[in-house]
N, CA, C, O and CB atoms as a CASP TS submission, in Angstrom:
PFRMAT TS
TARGET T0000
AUTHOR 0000-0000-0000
METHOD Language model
MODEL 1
PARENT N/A
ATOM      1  N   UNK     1    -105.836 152.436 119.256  1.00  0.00           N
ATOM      2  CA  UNK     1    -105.040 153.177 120.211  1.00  0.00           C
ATOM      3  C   UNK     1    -105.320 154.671 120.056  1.00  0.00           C
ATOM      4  O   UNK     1    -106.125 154.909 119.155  1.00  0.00           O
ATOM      5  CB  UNK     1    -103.536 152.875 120.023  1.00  0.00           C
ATOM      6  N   UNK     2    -104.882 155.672 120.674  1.00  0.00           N
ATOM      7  CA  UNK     2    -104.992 156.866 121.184  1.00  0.00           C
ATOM      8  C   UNK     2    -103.920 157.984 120.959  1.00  0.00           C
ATOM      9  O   UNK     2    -104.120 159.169 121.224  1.00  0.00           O
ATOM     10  CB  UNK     2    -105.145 156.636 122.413  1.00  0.00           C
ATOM     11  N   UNK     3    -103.107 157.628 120.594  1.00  0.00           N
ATOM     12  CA  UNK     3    -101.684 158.288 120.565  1.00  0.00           C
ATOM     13  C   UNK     3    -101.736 159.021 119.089  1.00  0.00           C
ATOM     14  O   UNK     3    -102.308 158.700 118.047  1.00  0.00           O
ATOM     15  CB  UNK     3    -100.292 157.041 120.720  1.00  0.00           C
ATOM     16  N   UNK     4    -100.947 160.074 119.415  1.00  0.00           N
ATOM     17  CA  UNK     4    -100.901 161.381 118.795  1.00  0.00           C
ATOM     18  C   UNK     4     -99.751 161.842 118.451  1.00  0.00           C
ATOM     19  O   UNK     4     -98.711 161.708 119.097  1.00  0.00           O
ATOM     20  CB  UNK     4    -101.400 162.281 119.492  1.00  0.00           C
ATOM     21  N   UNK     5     -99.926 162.597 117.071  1.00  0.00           N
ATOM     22  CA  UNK     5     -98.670 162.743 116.498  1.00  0.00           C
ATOM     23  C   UNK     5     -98.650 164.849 116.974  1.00  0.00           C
ATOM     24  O   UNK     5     -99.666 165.540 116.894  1.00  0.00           O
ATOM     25  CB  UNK     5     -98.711 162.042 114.375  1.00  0.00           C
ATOM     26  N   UNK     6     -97.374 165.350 117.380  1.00  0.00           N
ATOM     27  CA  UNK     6     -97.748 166.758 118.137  1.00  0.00           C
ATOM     28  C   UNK     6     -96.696 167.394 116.554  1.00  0.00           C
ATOM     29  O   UNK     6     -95.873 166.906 115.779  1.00  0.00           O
ATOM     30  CB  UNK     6     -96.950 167.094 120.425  1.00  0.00           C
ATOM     31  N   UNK     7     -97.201 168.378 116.709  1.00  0.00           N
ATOM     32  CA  UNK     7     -96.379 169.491 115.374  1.00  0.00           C
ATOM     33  C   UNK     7     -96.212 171.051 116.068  1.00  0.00           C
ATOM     34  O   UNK     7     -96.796 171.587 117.010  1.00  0.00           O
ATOM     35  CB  UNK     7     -97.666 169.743 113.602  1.00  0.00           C
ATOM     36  N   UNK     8     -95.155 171.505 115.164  1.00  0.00           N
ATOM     37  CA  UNK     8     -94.906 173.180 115.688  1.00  0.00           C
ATOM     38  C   UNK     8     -96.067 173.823 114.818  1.00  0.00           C
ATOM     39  O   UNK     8     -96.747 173.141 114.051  1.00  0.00           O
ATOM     40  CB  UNK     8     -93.091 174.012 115.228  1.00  0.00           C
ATOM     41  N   UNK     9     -96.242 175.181 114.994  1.00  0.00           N
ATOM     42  CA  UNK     9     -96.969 175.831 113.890  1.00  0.00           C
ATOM     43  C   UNK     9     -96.612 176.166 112.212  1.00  0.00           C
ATOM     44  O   UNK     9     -97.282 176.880 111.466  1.00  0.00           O
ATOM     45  CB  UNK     9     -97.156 176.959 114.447  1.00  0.00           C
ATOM     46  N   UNK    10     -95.598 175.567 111.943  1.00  0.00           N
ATOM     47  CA  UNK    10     -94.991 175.459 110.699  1.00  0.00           C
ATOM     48  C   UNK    10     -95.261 174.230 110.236  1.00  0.00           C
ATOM     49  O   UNK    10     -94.915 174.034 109.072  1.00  0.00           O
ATOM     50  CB  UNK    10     -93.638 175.702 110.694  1.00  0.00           C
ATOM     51  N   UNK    11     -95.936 173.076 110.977  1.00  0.00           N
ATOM     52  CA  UNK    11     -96.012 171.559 110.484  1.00  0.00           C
ATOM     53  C   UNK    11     -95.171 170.699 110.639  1.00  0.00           C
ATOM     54  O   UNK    11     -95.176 169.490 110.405  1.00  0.00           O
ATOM     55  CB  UNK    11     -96.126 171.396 109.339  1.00  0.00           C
ATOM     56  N   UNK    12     -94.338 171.463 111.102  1.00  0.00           N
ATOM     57  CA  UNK    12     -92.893 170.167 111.227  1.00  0.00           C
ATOM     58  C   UNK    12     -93.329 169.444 112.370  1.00  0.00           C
ATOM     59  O   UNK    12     -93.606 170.085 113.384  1.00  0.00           O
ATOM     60  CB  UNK    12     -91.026 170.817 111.617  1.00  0.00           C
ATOM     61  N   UNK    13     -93.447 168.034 112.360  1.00  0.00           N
ATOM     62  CA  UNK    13     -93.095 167.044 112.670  1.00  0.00           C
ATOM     63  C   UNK    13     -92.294 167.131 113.875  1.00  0.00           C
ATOM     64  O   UNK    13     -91.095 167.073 113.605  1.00  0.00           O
ATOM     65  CB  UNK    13     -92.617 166.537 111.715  1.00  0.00           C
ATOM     66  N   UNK    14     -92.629 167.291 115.537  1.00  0.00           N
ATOM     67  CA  UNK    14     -92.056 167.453 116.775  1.00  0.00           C
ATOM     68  C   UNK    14     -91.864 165.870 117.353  1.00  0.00           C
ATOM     69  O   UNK    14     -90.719 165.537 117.656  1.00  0.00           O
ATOM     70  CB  UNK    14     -93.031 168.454 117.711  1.00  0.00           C
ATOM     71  N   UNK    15     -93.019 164.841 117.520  1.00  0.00           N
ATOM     72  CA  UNK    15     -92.704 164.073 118.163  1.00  0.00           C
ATOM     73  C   UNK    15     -93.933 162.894 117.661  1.00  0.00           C
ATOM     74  O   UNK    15     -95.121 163.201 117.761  1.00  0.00           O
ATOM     75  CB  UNK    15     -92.527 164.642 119.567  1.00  0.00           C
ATOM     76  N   UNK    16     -93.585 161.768 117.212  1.00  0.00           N
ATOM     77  CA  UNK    16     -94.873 160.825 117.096  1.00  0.00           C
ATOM     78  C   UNK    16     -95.310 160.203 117.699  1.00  0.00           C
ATOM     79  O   UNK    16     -94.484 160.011 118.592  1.00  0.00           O
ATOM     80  CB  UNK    16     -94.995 160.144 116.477  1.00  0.00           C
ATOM     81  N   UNK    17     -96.716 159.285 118.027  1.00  0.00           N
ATOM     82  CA  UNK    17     -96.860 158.281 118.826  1.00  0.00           C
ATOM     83  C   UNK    17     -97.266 158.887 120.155  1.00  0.00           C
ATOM     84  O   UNK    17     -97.691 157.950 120.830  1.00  0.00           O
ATOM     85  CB  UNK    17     -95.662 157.461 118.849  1.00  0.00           C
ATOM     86  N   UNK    18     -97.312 159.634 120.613  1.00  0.00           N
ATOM     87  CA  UNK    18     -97.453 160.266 121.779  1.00  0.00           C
ATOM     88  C   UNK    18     -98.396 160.035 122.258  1.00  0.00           C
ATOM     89  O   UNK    18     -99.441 160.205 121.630  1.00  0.00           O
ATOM     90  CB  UNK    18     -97.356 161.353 121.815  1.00  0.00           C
ATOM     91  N   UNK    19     -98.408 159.351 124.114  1.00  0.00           N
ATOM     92  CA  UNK    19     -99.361 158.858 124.674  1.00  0.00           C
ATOM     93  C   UNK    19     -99.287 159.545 125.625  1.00  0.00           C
ATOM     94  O   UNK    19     -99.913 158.792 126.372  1.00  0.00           O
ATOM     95  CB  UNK    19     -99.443 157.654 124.838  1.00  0.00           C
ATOM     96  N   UNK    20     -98.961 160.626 126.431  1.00  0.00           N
ATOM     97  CA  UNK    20     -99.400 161.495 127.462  1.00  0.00           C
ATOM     98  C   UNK    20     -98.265 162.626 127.434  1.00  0.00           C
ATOM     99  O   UNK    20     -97.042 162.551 127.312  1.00  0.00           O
ATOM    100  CB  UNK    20     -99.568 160.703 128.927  1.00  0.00           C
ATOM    101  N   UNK    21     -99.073 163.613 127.580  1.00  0.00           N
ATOM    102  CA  UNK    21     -98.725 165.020 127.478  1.00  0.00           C
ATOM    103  C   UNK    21     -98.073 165.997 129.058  1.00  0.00           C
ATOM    104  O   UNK    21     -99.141 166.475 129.440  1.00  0.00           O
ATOM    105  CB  UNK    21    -100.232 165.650 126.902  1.00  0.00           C
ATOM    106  N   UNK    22     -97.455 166.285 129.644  1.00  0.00           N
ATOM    107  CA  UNK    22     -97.735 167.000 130.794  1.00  0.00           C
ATOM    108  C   UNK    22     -97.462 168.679 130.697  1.00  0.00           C
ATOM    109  O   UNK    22     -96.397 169.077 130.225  1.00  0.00           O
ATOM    110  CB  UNK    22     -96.875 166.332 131.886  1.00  0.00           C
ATOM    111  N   UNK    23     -98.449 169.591 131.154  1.00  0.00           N
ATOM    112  CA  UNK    23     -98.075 170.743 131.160  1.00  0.00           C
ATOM    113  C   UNK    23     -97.757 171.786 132.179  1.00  0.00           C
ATOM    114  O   UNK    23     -98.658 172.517 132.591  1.00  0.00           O
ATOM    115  CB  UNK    23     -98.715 171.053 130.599  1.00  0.00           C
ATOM    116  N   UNK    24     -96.788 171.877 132.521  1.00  0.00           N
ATOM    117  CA  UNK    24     -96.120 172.940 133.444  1.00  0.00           C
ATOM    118  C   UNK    24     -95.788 174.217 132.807  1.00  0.00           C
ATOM    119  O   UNK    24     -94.676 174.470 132.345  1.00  0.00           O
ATOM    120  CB  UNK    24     -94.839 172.427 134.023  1.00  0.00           C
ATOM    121  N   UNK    25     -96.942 175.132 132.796  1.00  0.00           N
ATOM    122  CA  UNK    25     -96.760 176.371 132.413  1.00  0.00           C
ATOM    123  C   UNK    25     -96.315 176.553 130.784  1.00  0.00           C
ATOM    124  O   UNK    25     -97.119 176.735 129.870  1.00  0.00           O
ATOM    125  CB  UNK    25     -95.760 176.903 133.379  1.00  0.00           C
ATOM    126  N   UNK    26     -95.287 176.488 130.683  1.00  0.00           N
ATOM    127  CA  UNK    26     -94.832 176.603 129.126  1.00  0.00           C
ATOM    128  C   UNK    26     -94.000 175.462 128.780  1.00  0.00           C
ATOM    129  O   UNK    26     -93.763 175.262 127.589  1.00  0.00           O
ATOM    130  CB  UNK    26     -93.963 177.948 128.788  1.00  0.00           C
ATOM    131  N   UNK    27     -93.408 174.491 129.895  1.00  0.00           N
ATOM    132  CA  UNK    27     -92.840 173.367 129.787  1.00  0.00           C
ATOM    133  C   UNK    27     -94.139 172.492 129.454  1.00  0.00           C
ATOM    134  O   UNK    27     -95.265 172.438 129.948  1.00  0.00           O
ATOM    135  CB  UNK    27     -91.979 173.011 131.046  1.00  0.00           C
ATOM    136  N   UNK    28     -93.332 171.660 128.134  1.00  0.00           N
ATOM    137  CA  UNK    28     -94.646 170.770 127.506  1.00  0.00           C
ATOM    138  C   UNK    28     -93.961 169.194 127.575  1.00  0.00           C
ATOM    139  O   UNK    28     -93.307 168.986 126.553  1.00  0.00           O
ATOM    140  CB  UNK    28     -95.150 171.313 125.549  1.00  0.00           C
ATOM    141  N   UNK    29     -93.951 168.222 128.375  1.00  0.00           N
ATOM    142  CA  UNK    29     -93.416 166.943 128.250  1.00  0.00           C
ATOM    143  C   UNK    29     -94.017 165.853 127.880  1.00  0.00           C
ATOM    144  O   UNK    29     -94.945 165.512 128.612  1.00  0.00           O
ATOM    145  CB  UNK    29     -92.984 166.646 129.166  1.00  0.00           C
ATOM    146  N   UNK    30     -93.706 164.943 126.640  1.00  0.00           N
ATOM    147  CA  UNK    30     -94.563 164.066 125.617  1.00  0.00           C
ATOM    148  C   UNK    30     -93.924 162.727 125.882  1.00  0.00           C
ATOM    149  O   UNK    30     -92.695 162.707 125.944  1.00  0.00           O
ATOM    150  CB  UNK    30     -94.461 164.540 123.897  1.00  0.00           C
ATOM    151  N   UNK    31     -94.400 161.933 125.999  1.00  0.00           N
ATOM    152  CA  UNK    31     -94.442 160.558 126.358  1.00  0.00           C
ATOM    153  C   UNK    31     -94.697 159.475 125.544  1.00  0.00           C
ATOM    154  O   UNK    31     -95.554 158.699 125.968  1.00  0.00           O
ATOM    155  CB  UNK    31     -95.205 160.436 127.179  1.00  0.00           C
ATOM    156  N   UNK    32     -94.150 159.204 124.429  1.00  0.00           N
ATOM    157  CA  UNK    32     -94.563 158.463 123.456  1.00  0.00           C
ATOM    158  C   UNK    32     -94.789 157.033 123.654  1.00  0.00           C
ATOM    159  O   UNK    32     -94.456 156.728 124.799  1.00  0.00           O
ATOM    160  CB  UNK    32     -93.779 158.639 122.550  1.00  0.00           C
ATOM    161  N   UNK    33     -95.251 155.979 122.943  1.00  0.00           N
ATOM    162  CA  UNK    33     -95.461 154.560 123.252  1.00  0.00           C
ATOM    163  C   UNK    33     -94.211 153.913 123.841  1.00  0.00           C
ATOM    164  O   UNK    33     -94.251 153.208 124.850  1.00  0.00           O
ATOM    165  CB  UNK    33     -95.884 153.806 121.997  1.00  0.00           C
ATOM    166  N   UNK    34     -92.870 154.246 123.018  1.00  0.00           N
ATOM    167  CA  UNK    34     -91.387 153.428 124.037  1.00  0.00           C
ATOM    168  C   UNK    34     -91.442 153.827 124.902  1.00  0.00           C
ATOM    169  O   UNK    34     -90.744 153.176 125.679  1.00  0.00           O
ATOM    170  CB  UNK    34     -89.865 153.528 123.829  1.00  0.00           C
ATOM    171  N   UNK    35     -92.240 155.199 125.694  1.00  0.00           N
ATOM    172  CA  UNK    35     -92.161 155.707 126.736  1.00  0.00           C
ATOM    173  C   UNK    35     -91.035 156.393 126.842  1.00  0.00           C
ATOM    174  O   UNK    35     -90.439 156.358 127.919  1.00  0.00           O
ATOM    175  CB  UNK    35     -92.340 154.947 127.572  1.00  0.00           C
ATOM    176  N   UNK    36     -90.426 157.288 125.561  1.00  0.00           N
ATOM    177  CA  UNK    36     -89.338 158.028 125.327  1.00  0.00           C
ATOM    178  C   UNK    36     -89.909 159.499 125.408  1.00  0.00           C
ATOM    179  O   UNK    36     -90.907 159.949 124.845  1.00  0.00           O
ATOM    180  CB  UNK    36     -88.646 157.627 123.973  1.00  0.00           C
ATOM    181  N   UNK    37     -89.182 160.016 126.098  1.00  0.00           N
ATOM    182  CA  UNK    37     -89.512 161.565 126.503  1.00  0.00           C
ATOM    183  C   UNK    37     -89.410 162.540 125.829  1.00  0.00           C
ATOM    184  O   UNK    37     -88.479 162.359 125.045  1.00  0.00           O
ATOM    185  CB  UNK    37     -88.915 162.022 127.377  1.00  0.00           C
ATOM    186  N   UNK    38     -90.065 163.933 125.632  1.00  0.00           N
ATOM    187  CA  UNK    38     -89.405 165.122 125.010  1.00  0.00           C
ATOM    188  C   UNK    38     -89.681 166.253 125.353  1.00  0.00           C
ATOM    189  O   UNK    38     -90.857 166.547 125.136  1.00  0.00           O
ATOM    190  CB  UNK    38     -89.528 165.218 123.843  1.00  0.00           C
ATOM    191  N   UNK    39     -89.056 167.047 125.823  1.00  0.00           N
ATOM    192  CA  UNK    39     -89.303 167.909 126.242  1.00  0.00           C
ATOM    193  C   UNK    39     -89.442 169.469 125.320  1.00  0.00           C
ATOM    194  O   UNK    39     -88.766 169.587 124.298  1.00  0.00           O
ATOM    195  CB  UNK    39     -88.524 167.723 127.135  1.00  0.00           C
ATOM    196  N   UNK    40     -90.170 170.376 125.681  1.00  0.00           N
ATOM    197  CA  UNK    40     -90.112 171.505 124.313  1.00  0.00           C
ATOM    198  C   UNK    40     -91.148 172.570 125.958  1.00  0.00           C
ATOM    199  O   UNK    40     -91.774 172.348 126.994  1.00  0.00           O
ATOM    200  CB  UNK    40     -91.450 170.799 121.929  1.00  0.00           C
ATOM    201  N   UNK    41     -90.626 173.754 125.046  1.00  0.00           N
ATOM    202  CA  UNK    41     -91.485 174.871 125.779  1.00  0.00           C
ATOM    203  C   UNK    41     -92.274 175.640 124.530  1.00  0.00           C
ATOM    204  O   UNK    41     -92.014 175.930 123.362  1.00  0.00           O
ATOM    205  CB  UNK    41     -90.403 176.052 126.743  1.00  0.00           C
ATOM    206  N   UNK    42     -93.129 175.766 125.235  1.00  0.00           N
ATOM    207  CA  UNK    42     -94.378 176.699 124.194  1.00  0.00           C
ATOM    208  C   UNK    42     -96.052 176.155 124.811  1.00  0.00           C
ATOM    209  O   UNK    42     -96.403 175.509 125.799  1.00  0.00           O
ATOM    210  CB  UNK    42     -94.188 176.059 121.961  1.00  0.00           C
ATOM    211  N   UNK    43     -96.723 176.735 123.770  1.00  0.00           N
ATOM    212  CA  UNK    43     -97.903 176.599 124.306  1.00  0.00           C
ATOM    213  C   UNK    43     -99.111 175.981 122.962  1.00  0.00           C
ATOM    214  O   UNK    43     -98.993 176.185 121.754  1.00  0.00           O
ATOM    215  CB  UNK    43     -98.219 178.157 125.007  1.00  0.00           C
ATOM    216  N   UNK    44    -100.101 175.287 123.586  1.00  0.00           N
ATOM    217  CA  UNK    44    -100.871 174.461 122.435  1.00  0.00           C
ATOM    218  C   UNK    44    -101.826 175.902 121.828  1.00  0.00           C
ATOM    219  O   UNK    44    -102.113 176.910 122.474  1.00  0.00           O
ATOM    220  CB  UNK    44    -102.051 172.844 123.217  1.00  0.00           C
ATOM    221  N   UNK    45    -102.163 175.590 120.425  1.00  0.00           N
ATOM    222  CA  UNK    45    -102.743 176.491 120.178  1.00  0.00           C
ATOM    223  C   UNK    45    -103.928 175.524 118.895  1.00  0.00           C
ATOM    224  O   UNK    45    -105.052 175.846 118.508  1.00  0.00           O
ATOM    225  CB  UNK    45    -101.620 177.790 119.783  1.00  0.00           C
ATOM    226  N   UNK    46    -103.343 174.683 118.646  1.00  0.00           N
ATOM    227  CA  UNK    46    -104.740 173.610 118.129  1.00  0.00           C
ATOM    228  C   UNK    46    -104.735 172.330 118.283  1.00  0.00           C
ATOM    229  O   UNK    46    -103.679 171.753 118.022  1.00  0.00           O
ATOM    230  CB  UNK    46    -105.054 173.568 116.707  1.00  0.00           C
ATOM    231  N   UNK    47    -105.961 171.488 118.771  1.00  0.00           N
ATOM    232  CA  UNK    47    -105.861 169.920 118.695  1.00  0.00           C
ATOM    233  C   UNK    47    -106.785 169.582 118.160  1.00  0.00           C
ATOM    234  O   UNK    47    -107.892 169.976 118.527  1.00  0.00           O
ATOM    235  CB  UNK    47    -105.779 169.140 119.806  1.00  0.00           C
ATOM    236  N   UNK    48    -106.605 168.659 117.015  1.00  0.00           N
ATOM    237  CA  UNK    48    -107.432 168.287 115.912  1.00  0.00           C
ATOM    238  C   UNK    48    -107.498 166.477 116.624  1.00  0.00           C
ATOM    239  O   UNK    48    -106.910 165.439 116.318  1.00  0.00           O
ATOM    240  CB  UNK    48    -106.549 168.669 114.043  1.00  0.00           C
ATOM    241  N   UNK    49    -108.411 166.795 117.556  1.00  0.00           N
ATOM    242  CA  UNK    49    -108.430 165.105 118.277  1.00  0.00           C
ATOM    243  C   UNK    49    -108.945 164.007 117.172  1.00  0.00           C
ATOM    244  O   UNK    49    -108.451 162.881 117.121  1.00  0.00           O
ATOM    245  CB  UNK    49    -109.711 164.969 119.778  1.00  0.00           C
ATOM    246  N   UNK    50    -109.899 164.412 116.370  1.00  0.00           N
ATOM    247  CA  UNK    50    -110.342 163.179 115.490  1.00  0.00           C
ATOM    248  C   UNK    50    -109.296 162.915 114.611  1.00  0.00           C
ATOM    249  O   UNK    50    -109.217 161.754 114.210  1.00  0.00           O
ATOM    250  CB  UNK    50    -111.656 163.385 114.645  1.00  0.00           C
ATOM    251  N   UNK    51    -108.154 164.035 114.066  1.00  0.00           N
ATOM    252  CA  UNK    51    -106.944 163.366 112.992  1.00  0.00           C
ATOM    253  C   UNK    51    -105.578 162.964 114.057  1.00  0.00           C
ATOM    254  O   UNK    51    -104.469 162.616 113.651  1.00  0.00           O
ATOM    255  CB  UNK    51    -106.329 164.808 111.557  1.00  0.00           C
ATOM    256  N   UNK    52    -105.967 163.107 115.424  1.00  0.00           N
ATOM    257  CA  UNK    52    -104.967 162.439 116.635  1.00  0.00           C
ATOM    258  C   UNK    52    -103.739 163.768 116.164  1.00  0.00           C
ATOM    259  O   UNK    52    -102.659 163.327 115.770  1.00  0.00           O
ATOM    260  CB  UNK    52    -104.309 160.200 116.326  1.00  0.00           C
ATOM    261  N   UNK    53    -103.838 164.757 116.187  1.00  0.00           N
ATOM    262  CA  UNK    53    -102.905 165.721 115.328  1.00  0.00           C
ATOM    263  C   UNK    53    -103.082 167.156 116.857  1.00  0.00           C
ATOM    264  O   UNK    53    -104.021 167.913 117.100  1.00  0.00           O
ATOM    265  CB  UNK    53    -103.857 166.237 113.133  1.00  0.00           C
ATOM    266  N   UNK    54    -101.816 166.995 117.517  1.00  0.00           N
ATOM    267  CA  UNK    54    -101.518 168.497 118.295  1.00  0.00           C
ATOM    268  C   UNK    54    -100.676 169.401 117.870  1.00  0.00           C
ATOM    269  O   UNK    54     -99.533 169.033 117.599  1.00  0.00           O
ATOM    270  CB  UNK    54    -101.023 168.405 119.547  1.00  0.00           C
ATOM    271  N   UNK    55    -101.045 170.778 117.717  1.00  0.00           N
ATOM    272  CA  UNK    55     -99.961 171.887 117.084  1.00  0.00           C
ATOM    273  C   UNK    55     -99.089 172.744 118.278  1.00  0.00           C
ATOM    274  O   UNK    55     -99.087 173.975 118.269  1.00  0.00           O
ATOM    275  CB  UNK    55    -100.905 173.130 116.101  1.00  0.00           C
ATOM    276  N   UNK    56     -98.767 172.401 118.724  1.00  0.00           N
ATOM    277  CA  UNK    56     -97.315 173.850 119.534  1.00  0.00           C
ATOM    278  C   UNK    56     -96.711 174.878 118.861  1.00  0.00           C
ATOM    279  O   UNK    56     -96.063 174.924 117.815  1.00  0.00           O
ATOM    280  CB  UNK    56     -95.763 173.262 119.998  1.00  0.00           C
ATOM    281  N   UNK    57     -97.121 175.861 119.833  1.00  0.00           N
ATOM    282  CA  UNK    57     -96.226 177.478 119.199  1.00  0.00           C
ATOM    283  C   UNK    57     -95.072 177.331 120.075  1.00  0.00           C
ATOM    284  O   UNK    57     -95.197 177.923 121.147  1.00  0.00           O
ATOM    285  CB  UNK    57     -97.112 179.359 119.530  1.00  0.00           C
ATOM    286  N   UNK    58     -93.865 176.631 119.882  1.00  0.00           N
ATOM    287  CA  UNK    58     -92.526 176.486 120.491  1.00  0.00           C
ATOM    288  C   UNK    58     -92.147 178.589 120.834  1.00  0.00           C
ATOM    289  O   UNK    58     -92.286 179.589 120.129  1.00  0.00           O
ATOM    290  CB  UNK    58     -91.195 175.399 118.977  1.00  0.00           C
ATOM    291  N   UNK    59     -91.895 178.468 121.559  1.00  0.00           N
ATOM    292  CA  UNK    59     -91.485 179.583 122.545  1.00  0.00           C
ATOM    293  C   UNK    59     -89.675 179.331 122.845  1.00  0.00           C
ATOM    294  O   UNK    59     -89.065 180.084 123.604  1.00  0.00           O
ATOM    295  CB  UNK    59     -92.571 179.383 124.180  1.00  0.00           C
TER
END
């Protein structure tokens, strides 16, 4: 599978499992496998696709 675990820039742990991302400007909405939602504002600033690992600077 494909799904991705997303983090703030401190490492903490935002949301796991995550199978689609949507981005509206600074609104960031994550979609995990239950297909449970989350919403956060900020902007990506690293994706480490081979460790399935996204970082957010929460704004």
């Amino acid at each position: 599978m494909c799904e991705s675990n997303i983090y703030n820039s401190n490492g903490e742990l935002i949301m796991e499992d995550v199978m689609v991302v949507d981005i509206e400007d600074t609104k960031i909405t994550m979609t995990d496998i239950l297909n449970e939602k989350k919403i956060i504002y900020g902007k990506f600033i690293r994706l480490e696709l081979e460790e399935h690992k996204l970082i957010i600077d929460e704004i």
